[in-house]
C-alpha positions in Angstrom: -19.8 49.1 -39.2 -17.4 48.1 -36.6 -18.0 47.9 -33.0 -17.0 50.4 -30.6 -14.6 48.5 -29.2 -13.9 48.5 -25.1 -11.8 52.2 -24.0 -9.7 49.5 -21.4 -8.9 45.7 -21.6 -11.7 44.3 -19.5 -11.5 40.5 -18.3 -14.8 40.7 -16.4 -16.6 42.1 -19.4 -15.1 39.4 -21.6 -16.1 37.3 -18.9 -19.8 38.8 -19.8 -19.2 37.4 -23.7 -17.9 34.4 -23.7 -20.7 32.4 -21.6 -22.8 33.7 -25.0 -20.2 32.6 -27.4 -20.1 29.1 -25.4 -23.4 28.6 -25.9 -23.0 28.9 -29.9 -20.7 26.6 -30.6 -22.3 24.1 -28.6 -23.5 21.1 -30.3 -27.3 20.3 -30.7 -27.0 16.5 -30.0 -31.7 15.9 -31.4 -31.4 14.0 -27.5 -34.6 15.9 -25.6 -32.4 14.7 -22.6 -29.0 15.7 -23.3 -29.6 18.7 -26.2 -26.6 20.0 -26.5 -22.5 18.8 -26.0 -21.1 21.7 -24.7 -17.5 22.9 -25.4 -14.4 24.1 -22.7 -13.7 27.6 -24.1 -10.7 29.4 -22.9 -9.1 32.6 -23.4 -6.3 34.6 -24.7 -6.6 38.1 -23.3 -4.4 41.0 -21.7 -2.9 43.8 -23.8 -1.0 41.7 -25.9 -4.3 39.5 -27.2 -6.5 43.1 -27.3 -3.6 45.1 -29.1 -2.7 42.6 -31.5 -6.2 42.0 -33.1 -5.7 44.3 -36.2 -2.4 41.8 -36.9 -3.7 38.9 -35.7 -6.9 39.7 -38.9 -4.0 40.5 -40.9 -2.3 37.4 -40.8 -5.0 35.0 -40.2 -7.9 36.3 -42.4 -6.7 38.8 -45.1 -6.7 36.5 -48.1 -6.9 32.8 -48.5 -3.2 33.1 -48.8 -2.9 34.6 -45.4 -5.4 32.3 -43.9 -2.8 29.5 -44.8 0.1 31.0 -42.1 1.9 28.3 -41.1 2.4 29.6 -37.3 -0.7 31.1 -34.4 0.3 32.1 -31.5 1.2 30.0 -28.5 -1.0 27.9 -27.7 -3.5 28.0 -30.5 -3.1 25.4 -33.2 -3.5 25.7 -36.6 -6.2 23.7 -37.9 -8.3 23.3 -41.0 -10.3 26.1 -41.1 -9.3 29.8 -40.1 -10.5 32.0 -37.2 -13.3 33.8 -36.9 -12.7 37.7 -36.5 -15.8 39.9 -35.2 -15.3 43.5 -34.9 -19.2 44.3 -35.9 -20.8 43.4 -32.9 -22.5 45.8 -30.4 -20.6 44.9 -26.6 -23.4 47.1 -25.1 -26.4 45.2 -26.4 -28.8 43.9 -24.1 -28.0 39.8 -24.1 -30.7 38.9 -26.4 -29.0 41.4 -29.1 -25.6 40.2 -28.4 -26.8 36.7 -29.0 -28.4 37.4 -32.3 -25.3 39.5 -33.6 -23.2 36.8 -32.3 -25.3 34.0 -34.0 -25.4 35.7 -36.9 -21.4 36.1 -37.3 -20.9 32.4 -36.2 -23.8 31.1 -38.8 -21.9 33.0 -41.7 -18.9 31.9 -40.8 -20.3 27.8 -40.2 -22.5 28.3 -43.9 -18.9 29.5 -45.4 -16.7 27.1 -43.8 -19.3 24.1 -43.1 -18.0 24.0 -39.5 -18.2 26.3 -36.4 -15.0 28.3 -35.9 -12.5 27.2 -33.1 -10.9 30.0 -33.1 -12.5 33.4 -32.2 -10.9 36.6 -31.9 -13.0 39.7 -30.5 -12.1 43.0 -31.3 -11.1 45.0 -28.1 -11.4 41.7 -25.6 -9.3 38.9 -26.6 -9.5 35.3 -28.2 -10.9 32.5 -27.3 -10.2 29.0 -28.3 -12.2 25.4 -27.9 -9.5 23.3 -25.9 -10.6 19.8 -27.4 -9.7 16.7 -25.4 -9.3 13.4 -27.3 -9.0 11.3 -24.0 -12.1 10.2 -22.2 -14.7 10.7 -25.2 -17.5 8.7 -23.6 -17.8 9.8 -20.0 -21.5 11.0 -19.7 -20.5 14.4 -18.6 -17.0 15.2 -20.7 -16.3 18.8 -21.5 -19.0 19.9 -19.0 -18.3 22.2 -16.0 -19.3 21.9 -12.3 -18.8 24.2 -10.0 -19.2 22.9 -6.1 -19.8 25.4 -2.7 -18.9 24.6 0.3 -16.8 21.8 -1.1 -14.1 21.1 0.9 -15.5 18.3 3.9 -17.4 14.4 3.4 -19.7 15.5 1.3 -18.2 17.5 -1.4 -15.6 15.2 -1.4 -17.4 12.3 -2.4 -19.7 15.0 -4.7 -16.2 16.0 -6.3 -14.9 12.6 -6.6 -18.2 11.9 -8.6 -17.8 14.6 -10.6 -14.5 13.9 -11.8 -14.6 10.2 -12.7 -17.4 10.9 -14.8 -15.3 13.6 -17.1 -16.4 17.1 -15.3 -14.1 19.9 -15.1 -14.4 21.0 -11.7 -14.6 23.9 -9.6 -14.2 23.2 -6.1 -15.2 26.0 -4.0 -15.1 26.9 -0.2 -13.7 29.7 1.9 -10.3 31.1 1.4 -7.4 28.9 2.8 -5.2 26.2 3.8 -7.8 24.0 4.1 -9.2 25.0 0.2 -5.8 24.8 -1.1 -5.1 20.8 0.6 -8.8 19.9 -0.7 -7.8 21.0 -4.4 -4.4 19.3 -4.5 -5.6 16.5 -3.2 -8.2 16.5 -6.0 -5.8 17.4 -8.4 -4.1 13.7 -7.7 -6.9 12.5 -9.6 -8.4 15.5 -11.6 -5.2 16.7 -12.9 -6.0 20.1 -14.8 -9.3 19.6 -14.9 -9.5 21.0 -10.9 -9.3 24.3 -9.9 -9.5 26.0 -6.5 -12.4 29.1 -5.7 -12.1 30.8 -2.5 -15.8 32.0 -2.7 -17.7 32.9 0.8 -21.5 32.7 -0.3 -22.5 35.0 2.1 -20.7 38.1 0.0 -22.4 38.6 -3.4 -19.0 40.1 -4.6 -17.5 36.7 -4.1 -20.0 34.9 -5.6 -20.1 36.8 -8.6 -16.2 37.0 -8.6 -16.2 33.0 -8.5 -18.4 32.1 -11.0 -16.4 35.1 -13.3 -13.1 33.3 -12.3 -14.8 29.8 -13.3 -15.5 31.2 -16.7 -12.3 32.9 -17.0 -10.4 29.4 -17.3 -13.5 26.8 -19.5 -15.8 29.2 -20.6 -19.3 28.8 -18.5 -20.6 26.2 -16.2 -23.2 24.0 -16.4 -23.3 22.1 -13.3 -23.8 24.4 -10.1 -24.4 21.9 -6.7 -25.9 24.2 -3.7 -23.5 21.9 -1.2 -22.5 24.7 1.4 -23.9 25.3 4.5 -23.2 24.9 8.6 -24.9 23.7 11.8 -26.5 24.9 14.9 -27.1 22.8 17.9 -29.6 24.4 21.0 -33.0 24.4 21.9 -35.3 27.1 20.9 -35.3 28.6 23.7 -31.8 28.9 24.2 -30.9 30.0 20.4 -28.3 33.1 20.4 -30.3 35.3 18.0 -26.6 36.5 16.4 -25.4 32.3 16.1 -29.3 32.2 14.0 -28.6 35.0 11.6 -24.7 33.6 11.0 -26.2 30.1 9.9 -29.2 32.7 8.3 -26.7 33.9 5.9 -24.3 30.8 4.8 -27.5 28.3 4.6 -30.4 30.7 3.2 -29.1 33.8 1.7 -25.9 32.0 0.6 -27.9 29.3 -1.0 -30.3 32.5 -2.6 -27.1 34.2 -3.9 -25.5 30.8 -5.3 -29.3 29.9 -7.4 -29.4 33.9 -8.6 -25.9 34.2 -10.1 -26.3 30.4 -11.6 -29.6 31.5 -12.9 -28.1 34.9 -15.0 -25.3 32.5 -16.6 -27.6 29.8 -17.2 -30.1 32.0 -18.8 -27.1 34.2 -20.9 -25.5 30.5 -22.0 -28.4 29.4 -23.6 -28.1 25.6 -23.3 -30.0 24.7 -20.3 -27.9 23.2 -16.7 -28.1 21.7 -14.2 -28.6 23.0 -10.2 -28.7 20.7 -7.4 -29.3 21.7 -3.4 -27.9 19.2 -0.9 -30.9 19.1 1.1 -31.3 17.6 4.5 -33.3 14.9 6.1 -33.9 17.6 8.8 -36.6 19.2 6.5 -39.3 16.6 6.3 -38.0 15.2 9.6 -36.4 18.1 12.2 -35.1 17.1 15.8 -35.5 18.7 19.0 -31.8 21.0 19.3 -31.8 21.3 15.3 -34.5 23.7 15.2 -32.1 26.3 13.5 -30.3 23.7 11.2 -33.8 22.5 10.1 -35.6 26.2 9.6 -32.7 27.4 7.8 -32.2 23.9 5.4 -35.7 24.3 4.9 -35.6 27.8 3.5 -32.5 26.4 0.9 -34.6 23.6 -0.2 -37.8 25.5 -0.9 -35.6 27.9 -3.0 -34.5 25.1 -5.0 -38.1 24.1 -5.6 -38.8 27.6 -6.5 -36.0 27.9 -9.2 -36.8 24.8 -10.7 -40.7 26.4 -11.4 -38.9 29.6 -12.7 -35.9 28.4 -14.4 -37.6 25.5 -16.4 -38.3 27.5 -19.2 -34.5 27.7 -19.7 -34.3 24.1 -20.1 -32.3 24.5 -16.3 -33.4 21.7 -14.1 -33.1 22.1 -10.3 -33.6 19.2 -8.3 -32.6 18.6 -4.2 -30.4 15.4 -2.4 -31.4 15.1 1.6 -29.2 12.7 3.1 -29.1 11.4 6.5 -26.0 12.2 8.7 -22.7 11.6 6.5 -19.9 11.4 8.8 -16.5 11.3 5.9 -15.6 9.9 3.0 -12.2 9.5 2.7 -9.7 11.4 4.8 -12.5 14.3 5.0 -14.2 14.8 8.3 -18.3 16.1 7.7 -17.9 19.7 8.8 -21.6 19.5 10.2 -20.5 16.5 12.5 -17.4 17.9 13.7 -19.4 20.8 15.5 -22.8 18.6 16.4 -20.9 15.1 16.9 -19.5 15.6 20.6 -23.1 17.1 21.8 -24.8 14.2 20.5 -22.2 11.6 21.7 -22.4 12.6 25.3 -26.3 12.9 24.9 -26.6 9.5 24.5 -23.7 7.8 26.0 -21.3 7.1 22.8 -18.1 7.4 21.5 -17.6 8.5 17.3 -17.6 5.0 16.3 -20.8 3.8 18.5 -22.5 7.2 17.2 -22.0 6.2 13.4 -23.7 3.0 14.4 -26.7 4.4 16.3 -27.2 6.2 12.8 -26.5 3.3 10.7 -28.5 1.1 12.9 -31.8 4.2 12.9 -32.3 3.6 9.0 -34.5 0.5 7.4 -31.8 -0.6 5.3 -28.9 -0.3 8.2 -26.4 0.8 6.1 -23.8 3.2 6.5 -25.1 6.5 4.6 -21.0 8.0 3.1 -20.4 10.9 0.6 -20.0 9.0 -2.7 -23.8 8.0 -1.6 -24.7 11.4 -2.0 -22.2 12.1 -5.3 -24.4 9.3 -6.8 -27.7 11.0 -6.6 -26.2 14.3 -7.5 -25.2 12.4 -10.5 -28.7 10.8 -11.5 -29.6 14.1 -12.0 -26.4 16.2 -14.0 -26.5 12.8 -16.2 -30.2 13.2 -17.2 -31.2 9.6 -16.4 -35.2 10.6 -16.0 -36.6 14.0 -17.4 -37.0 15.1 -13.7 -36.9 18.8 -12.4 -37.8 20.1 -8.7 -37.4 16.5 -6.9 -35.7 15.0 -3.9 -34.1 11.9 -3.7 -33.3 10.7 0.2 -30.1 9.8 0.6 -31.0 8.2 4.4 -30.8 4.5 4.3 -34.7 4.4 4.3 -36.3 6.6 7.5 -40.0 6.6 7.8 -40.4 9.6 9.6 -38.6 11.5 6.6 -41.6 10.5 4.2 -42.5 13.3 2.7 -46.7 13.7 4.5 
């Protein structure tokens, strides 16, 4: 029996699918650590794609002879094997049902074919297509994709940088603007296609939900989510504008909340585990008089991480945290955080920018300089698997007794 397929061309419920079909044709790699190589899955949809699947059967899978047509449509490639056509699957089953009917039609085809299809065309939706890169085969984290918040400052810059150089596709994300846009180009210098620009603004579920949609839209599914946005507050508690706390309320805690819950539905759906990682803050084991707000708030992020990686385990998801110390740019890209805080705590003790990034560098055991690619390199210990390690920190602070976890 066919499925009933969609009454009106609908990207977001493709959008719904394809994390699914993602998961399928990922590889199962026997590594406990690393189980599965993941795939970048993109799309061809719109009227065209959704009209022309009773042709598109027709010439590709009618008869061996038709399976042997010498032209696809731009920009598929012919290859060895044919596509896969499914137009017996159920779009309204709960995920769990899609998945099996799914499975099942990509089994079938891998028993008849001895491979997993490339190709796959879904009746009513669209096609989609592995995009398989020949370049760059051994970086640890090739065809995987991250998807940054809050990216565009020191820290998601060196975060981003990391990324890349170690073979992500990346999503950078961050609120609508010129400031986005110069962030991802400047990326792009180094990135090439593999960058794209979000405008998401955590605090809005819509958006959220819209940019994780978006990021699946152009690879497929994520599998790297880093929890990097967030702003500051300086004033004493007794001087805290109750409106200025429930602004930094809703980017650091309920942003963070939304971020982990629409991570957690498309790592669950995918079905290959992922990878979620909070940028933290030295300011939770160790707040400061002025940062109550900062610290409360940071605090609230971090124990949600902790709480996701209890719940989320059983998904083979891992959720660990990064607290650095103060991280003042990397790059041409200022620290957002230090921008706002930075002249309050200059005059406070007597300093210009450069004698301030001293007293910090100077405050830590190790007196060293604490810089965003600091940060990108404990974000990648844990996308990379290097320990099997889920609801950790790792201090990113240049050694600062009081921030011992007691």
């Amino acid at each position: 029996m066919k499925s009933k397929a969609p009454d009106q061309y609908s990207p977001s419920r493709l959008a719904q699918i394809t994390p699914v079909v993602r998961g399928l044709l990922a590889e199962a790699t026997g590594d406990e650590d690393k189980p599965y190589r993941p795939v970048i899955l993109k799309s061809l949809t719109g009227k065209e794609a959704v009209d022309g699947f009773d042709k598109l059967t027709t010439s590709f899978a009618g008869s061996a002879k038709n399976a042997e047509a010498k032209r696809y449509p731009a920009p598929l490639v012919k290859g060895p094997i044919p596509p896969l056509f499914i137009d017996a699957v159920d779009y309204d089953a709960a995920p769990e049902a899609l998945r099996r009917q799914l499975g099942d039609a990509i089994s079938g085809y891998s028993a008849r074919y001895n491979s997993k299809p490339e190709i796959i065309c879904l009746r009513g939706l669209g096609t989609l297509y592995i995009d398989e890169r020949k370049t760059d085969s051994e970086l640890p984290l090739r065809n995987k994709v991250a998807l940054v918040t809050g990216a565009a400052g020191a820290i998601g810059y060196g975060i981003c940088r990391g990324l890349l150089e170690t073979g992500c596709h990346l999503a950078a994300t961050d609120v609508a603007g010129k400031k986005l846009d110069d962030f991802v180009a400047d990326l792009r210098q180094t990135g090439g296609d593999r960058v794209i620009g979000i405008p998401i603004d955590v605090t809005d579920k819509e958006s959220v939900s819209r940019g994780f949609e978006s990021v699946i839209q152009t690879w497929g599914g994520i599998d790297i989510v880093v929890v990097n946005a967030g702003i500051p507050l300086v004033a004493n508690l007794k001087d805290i504008d109750l409106d200025a706390f429930r602004k930094l309320e809703k980017v650091n805690v309920e942003g963070a909340l939304l971020t982990l819950a629409e991570a957690a539905r498309l790592f669950i759906l995918q079905g290959i585990g992922g990878d979620i990682i909070v940028i933290s803050t030295k300011n939770v084991p160790s707040p400061g008089a002025g940062f109550g707000a900062y610290s409360a708030t940071k605090a609230a992020c971090h124990q949600l991480g902790r709480i996701a990686s209890i719940e989320l385990a059983q998904y083979g998801v891992r959720v660990n945290m990064v607290a650095p110390d103060g991280v003042f740019s990397e790059g041409r890209y200022k620290s957002g955080l230090w921008e706002q805080i930075g002249p309050d705590r200059m005059r406070a003790r007597g300093l210009d920018e450069k004698g301030l990034q001293e007293y910090y560098r100077n405050r830590n055991l190790l007196k060293l300089r604490v810089t965003g690619r600091h940060v990108a390199n404990a974000v990648l210990f844990f996308a990379t698997h290097q320990t099997p390690t889920t609801g950790a920190t790792i201090p990113v602070d240049g050694g600062l007794p009081d921030a011992t976890p007691r």
